[in-house]
N, CA and C atoms as an extended XYZ file, in Angstrom:
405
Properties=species:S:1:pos:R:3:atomname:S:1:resname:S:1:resid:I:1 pbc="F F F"
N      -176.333       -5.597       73.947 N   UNK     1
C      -177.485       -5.575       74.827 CA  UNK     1
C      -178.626       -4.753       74.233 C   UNK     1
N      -179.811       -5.437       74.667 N   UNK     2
C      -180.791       -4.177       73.980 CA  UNK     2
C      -181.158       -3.192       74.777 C   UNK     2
N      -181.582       -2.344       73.917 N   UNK     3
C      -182.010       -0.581       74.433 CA  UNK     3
C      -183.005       -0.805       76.065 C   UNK     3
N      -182.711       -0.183       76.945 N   UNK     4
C      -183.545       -0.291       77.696 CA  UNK     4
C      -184.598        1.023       77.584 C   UNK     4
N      -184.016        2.177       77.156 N   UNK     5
C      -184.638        3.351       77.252 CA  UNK     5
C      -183.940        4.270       78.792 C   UNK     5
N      -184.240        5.868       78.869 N   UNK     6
C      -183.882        6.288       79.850 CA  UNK     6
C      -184.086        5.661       81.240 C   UNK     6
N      -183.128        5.680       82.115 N   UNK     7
C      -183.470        5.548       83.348 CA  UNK     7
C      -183.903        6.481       84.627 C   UNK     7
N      -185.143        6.341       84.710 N   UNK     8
C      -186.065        7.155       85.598 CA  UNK     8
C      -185.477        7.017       87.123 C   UNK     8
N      -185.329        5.788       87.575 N   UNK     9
C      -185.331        5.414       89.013 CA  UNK     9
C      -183.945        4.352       89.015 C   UNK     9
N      -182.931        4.203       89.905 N   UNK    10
C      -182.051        3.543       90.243 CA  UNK    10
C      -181.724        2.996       91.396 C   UNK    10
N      -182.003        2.207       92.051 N   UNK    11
C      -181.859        1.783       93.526 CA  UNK    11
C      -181.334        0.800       94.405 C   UNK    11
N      -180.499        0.963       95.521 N   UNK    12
C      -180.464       -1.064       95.517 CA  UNK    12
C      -181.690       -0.879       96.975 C   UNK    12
N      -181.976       -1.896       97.133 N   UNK    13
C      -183.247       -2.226       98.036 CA  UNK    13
C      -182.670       -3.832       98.327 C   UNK    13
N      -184.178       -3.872       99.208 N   UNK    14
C      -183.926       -5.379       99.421 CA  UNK    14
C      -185.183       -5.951       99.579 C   UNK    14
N      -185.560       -7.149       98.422 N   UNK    15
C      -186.426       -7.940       98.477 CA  UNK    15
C      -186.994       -9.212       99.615 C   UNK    15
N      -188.124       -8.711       99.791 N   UNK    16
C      -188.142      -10.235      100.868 CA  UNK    16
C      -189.659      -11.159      100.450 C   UNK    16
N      -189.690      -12.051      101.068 N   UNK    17
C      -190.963      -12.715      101.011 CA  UNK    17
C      -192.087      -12.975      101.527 C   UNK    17
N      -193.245      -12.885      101.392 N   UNK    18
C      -194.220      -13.496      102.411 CA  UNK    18
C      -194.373      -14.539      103.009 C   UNK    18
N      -194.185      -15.823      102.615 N   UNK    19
C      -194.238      -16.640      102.882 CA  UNK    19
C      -192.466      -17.341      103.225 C   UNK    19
N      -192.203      -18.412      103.914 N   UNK    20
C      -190.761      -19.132      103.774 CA  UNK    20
C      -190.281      -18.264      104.945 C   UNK    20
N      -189.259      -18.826      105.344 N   UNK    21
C      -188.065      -18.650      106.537 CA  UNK    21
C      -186.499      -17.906      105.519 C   UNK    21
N      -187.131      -16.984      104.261 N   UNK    22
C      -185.715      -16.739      103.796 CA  UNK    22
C      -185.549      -14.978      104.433 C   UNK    22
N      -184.214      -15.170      104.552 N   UNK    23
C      -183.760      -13.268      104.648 CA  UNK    23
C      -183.992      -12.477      103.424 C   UNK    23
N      -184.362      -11.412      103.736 N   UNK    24
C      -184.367      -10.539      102.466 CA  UNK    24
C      -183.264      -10.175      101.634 C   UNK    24
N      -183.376      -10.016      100.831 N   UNK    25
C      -182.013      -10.432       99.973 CA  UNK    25
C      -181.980       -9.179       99.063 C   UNK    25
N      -180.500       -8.157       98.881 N   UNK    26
C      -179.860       -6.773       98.498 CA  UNK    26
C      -180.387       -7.318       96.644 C   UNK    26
N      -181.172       -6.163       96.341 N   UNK    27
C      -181.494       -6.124       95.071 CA  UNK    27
C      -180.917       -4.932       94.614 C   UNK    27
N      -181.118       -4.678       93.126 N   UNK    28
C      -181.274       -3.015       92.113 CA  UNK    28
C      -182.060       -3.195       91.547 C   UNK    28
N      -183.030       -2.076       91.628 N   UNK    29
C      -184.566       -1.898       91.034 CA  UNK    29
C      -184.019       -1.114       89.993 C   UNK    29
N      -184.125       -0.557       88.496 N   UNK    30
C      -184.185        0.504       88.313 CA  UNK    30
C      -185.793        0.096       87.230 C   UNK    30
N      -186.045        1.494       87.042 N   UNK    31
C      -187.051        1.688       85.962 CA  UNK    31
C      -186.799        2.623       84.922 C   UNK    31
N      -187.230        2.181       84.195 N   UNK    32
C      -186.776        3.097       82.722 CA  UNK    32
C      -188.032        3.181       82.309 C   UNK    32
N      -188.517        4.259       80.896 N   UNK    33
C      -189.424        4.956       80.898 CA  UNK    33
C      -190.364        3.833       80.340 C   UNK    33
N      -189.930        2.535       79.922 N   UNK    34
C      -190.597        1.126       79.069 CA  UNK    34
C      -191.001       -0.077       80.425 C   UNK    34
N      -189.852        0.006       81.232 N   UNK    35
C      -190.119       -1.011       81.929 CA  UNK    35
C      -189.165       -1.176       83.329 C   UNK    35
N      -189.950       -2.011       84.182 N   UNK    36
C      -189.315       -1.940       85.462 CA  UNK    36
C      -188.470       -3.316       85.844 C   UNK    36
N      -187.258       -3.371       86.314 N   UNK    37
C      -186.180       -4.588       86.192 CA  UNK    37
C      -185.714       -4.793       87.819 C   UNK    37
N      -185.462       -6.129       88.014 N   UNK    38
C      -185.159       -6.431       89.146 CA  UNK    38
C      -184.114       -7.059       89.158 C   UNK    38
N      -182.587       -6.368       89.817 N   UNK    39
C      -181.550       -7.420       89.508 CA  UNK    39
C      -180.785       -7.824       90.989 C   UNK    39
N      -180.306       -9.110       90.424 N   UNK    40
C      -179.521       -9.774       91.341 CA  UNK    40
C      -178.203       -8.646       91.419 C   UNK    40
N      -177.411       -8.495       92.404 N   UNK    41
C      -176.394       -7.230       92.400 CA  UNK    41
C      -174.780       -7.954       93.087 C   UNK    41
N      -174.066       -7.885       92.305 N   UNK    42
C      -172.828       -8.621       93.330 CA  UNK    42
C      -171.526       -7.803       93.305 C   UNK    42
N      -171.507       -6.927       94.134 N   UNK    43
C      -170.390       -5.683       94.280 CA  UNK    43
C      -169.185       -6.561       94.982 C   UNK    43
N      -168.381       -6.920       94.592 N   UNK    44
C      -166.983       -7.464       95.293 CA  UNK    44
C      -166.484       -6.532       95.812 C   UNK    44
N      -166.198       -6.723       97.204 N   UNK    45
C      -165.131       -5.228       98.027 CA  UNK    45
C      -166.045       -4.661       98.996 C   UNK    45
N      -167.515       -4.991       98.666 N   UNK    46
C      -168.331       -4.734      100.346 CA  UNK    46
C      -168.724       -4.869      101.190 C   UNK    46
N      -168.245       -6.865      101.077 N   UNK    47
C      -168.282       -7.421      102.345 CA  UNK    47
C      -169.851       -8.285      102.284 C   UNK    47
N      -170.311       -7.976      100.913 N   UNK    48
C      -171.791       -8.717      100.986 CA  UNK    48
C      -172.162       -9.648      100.524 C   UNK    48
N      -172.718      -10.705      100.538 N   UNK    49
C      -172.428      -12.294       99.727 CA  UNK    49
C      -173.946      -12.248       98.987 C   UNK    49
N      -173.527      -13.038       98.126 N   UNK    50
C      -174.527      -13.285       96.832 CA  UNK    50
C      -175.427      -14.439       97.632 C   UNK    50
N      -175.124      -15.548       97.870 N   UNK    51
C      -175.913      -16.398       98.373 CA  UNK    51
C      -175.301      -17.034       99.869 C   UNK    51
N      -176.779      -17.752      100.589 N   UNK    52
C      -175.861      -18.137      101.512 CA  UNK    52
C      -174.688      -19.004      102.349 C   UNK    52
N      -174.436      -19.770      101.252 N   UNK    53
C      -172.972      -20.443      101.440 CA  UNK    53
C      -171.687      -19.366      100.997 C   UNK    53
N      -172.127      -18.266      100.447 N   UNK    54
C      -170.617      -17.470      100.132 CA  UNK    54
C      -170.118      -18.057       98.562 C   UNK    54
N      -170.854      -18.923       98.029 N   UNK    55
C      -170.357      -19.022       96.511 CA  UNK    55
C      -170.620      -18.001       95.536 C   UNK    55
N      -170.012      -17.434       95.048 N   UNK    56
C      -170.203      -16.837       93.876 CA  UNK    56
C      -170.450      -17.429       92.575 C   UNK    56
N      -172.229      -17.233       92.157 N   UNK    57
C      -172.407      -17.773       90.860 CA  UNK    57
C      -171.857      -16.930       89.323 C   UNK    57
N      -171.592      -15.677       89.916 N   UNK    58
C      -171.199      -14.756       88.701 CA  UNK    58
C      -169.749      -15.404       88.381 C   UNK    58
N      -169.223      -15.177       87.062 N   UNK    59
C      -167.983      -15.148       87.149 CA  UNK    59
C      -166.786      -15.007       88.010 C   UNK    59
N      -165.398      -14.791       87.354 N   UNK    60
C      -164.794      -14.999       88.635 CA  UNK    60
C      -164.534      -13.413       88.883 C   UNK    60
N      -164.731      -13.330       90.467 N   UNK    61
C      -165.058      -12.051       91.402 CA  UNK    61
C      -163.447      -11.086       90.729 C   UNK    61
N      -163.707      -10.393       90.871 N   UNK    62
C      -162.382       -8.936       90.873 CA  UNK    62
C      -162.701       -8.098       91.633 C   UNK    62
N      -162.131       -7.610       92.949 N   UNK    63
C      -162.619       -6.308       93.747 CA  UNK    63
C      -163.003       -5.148       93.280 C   UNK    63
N      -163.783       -4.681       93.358 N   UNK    64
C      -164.221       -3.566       93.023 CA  UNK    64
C      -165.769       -3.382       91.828 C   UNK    64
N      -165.348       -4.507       91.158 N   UNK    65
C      -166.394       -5.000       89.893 CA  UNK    65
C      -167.869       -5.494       90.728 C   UNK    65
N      -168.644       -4.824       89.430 N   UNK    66
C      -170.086       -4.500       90.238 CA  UNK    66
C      -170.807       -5.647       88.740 C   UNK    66
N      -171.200       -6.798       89.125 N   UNK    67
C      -171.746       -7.633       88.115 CA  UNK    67
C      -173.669       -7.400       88.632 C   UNK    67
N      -174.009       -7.840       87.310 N   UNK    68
C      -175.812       -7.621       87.762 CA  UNK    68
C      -176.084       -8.895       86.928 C   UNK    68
N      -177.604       -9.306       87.645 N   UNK    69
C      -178.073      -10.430       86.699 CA  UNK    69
C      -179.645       -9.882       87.079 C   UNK    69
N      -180.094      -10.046       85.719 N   UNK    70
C      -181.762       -9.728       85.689 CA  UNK    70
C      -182.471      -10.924       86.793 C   UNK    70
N      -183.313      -10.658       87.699 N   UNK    71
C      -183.917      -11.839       88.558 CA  UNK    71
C      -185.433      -11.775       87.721 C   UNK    71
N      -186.632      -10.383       87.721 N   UNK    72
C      -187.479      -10.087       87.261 CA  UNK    72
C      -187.494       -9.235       86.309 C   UNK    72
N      -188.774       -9.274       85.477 N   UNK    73
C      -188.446       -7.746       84.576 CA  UNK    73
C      -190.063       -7.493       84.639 C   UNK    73
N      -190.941       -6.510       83.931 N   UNK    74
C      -192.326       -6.492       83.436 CA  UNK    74
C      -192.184       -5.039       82.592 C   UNK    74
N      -192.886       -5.096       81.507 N   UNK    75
C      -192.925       -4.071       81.055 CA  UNK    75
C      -193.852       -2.917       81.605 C   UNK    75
N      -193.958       -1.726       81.608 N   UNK    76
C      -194.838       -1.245       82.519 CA  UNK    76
C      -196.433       -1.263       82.376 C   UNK    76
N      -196.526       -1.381       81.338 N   UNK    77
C      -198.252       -1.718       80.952 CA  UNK    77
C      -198.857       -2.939       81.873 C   UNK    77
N      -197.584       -3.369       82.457 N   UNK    78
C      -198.048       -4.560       83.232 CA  UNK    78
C      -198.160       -4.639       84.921 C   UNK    78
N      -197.607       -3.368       84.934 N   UNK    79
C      -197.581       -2.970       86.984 CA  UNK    79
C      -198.795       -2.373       87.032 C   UNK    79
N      -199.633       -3.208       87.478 N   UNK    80
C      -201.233       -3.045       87.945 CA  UNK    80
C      -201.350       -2.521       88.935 C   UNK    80
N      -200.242       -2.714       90.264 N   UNK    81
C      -200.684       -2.258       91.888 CA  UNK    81
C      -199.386       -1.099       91.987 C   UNK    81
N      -199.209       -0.470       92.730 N   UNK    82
C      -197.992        0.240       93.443 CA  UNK    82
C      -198.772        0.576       94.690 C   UNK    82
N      -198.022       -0.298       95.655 N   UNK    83
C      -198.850        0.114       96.703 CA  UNK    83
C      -197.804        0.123       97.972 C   UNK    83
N      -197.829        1.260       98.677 N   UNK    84
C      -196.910        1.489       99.707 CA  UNK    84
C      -198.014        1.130      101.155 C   UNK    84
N      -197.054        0.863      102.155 N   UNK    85
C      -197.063       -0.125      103.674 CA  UNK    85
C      -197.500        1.013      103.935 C   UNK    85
N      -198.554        1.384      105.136 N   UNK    86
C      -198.529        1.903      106.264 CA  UNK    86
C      -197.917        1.483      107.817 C   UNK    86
N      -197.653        0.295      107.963 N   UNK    87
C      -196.852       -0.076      109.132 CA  UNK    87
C      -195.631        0.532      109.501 C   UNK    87
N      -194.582        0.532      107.804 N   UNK    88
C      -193.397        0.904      107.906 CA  UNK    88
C      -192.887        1.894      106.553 C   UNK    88
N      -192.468        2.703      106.791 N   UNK    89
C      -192.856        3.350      105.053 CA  UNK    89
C      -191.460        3.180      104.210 C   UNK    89
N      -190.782        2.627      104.836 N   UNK    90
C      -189.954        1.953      103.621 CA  UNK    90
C      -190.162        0.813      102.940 C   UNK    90
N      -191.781        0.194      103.372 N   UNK    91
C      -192.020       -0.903      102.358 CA  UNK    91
C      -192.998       -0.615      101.522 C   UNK    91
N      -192.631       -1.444      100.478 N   UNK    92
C      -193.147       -0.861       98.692 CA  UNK    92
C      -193.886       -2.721       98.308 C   UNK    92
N      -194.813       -2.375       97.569 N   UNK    93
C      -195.217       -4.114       96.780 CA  UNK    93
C      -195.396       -3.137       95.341 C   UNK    93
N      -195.251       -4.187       94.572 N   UNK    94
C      -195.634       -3.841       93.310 CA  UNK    94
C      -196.308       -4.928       92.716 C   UNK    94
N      -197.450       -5.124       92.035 N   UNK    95
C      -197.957       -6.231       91.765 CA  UNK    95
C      -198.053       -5.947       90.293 C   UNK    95
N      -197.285       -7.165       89.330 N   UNK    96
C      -197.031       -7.889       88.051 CA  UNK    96
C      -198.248       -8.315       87.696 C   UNK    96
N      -198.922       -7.702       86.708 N   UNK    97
C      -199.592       -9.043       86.162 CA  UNK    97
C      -199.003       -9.995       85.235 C   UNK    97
N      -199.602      -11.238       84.548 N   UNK    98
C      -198.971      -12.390       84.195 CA  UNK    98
C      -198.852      -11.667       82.281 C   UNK    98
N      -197.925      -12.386       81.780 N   UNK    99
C      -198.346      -11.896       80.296 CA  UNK    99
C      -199.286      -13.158       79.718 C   UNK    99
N      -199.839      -13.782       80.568 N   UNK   100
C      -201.041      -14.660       79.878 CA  UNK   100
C      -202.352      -15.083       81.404 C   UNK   100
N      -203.447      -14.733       80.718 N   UNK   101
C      -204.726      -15.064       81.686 CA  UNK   101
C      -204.445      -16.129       82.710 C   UNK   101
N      -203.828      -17.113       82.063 N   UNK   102
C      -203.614      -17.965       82.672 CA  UNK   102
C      -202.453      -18.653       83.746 C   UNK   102
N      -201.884      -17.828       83.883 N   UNK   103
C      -201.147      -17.401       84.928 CA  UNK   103
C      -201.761      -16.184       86.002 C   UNK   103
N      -201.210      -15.867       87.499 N   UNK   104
C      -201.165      -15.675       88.355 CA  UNK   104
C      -200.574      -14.165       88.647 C   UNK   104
N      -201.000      -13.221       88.867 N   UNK   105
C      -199.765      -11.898       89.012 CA  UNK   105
C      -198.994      -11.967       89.978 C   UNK   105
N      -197.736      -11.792       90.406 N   UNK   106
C      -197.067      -12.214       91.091 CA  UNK   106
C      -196.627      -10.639       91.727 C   UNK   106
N      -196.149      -10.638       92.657 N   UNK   107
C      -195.452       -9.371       94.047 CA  UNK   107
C      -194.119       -9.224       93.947 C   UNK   107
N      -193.520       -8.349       93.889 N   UNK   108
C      -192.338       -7.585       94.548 CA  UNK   108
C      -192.457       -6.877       96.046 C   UNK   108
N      -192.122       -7.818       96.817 N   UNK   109
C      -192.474       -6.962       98.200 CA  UNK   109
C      -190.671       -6.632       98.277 C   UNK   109
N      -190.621       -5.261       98.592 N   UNK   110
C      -189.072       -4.375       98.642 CA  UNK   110
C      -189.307       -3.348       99.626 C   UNK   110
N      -188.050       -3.255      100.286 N   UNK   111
C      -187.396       -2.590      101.357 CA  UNK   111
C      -186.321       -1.638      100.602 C   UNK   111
N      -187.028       -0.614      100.654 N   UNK   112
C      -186.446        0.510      100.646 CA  UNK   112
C      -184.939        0.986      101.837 C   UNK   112
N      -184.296        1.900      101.405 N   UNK   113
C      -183.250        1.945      102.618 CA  UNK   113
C      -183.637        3.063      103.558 C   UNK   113
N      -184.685        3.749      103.422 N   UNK   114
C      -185.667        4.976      103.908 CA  UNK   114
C      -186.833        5.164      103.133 C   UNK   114
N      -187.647        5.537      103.915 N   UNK   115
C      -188.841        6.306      103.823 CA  UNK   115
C      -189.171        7.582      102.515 C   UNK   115
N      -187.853        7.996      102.715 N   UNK   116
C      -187.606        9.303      101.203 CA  UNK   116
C      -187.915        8.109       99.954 C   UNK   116
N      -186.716        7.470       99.881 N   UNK   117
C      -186.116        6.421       98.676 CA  UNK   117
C      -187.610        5.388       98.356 C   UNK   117
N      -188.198        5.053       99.306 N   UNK   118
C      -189.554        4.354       98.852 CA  UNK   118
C      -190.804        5.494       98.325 C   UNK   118
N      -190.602        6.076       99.263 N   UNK   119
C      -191.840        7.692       98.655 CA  UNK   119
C      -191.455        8.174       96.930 C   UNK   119
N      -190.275        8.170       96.885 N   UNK   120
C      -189.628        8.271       95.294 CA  UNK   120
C      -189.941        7.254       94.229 C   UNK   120
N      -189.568        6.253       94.638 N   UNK   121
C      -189.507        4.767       93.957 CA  UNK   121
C      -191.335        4.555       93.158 C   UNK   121
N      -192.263        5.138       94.599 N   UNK   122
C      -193.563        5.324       94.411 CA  UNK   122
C      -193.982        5.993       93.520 C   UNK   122
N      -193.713        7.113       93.471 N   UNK   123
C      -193.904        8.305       92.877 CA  UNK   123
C      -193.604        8.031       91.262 C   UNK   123
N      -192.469        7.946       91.029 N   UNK   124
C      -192.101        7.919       89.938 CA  UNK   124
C      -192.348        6.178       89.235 C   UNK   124
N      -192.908        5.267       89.975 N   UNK   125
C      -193.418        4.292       89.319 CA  UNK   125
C      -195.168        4.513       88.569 C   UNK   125
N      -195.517        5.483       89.798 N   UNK   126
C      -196.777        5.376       89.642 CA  UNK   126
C      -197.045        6.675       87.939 C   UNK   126
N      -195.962        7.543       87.818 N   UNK   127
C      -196.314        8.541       87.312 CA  UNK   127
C      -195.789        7.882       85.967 C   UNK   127
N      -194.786        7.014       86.367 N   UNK   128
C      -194.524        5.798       84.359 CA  UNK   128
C      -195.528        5.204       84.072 C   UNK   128
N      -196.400        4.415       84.558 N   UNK   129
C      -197.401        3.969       84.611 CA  UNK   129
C      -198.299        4.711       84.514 C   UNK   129
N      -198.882        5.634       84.423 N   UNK   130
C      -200.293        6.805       84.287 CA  UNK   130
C      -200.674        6.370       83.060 C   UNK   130
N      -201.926        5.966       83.057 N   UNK   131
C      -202.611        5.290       80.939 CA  UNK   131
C      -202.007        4.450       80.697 C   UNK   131
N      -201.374        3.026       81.308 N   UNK   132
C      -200.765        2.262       80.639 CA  UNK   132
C      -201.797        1.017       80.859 C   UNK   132
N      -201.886       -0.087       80.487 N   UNK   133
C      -202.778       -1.334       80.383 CA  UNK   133
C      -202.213       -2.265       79.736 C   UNK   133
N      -201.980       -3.536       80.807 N   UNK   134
C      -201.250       -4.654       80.459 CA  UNK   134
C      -202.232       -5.192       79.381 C   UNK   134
N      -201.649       -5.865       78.426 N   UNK   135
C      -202.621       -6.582       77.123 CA  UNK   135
C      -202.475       -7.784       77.184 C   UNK   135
């Protein structure tokens, strides 16, 4: 696997959408001092399903085994927004820009599991990011 670099931030959260009729769905954010990763998370033994028929796309399950699959990634020169909710303060957006003009920047809207854990997540995204500029 390649180097990710230290890890600053580690979290599971839960992603949801603006738009569509889907549930928000159990992520792991972490960030490392290069870049910020969004993974699919499938802990066997906690009772929580990967998708919603109950299939498991990972391999085959073993209790206890904690499998991850990258969903998003951006390097950090590329997190343009960090911007926390006032409605509810466990919600966080982070806005991607595209790695070409011609594309669209796209959102991470995430649910924090508290108010602390998003104030953190903030903090320490915004302070990896200080002088950085997507190219």
């Amino acid at each position: 696997p390649e180097q990710t670099g230290t890890i600053l931030n580690y979290q599971i959260l839960r992603q949801k959408w603006k738009k569509g009729d889907r549930e928000a769905v159990r992520r792991v954010c972490i960030l490392t001092e290069e870049a910020i990763y969004l993974l699919d998370e499938n802990y066997i033994g906690d009772g929580s399903t990967v998708s919603p028929d109950n299939t498991n796309p990972f391999d085959e399950p073993h209790i206890g085994n904690v499998k991850m699959k990258v969903v998003d990634s951006a390097p950090l020169v590329c997190v343009s927004e960090v911007l926390a909710a006032v409605s509810d303060p466990r919600l966080i957006t982070f806005v991607i820009k595209p790695p070409s003009k011609m594309l669209r920047p796209h959102r991470w809207r995430l649910i924090c599991t508290d108010g602390e854990s998003a104030e953190k997540l903030v903090f320490d995204v915004r302070n990896a990011t200080k002088s950085t500029e997507c190219i």
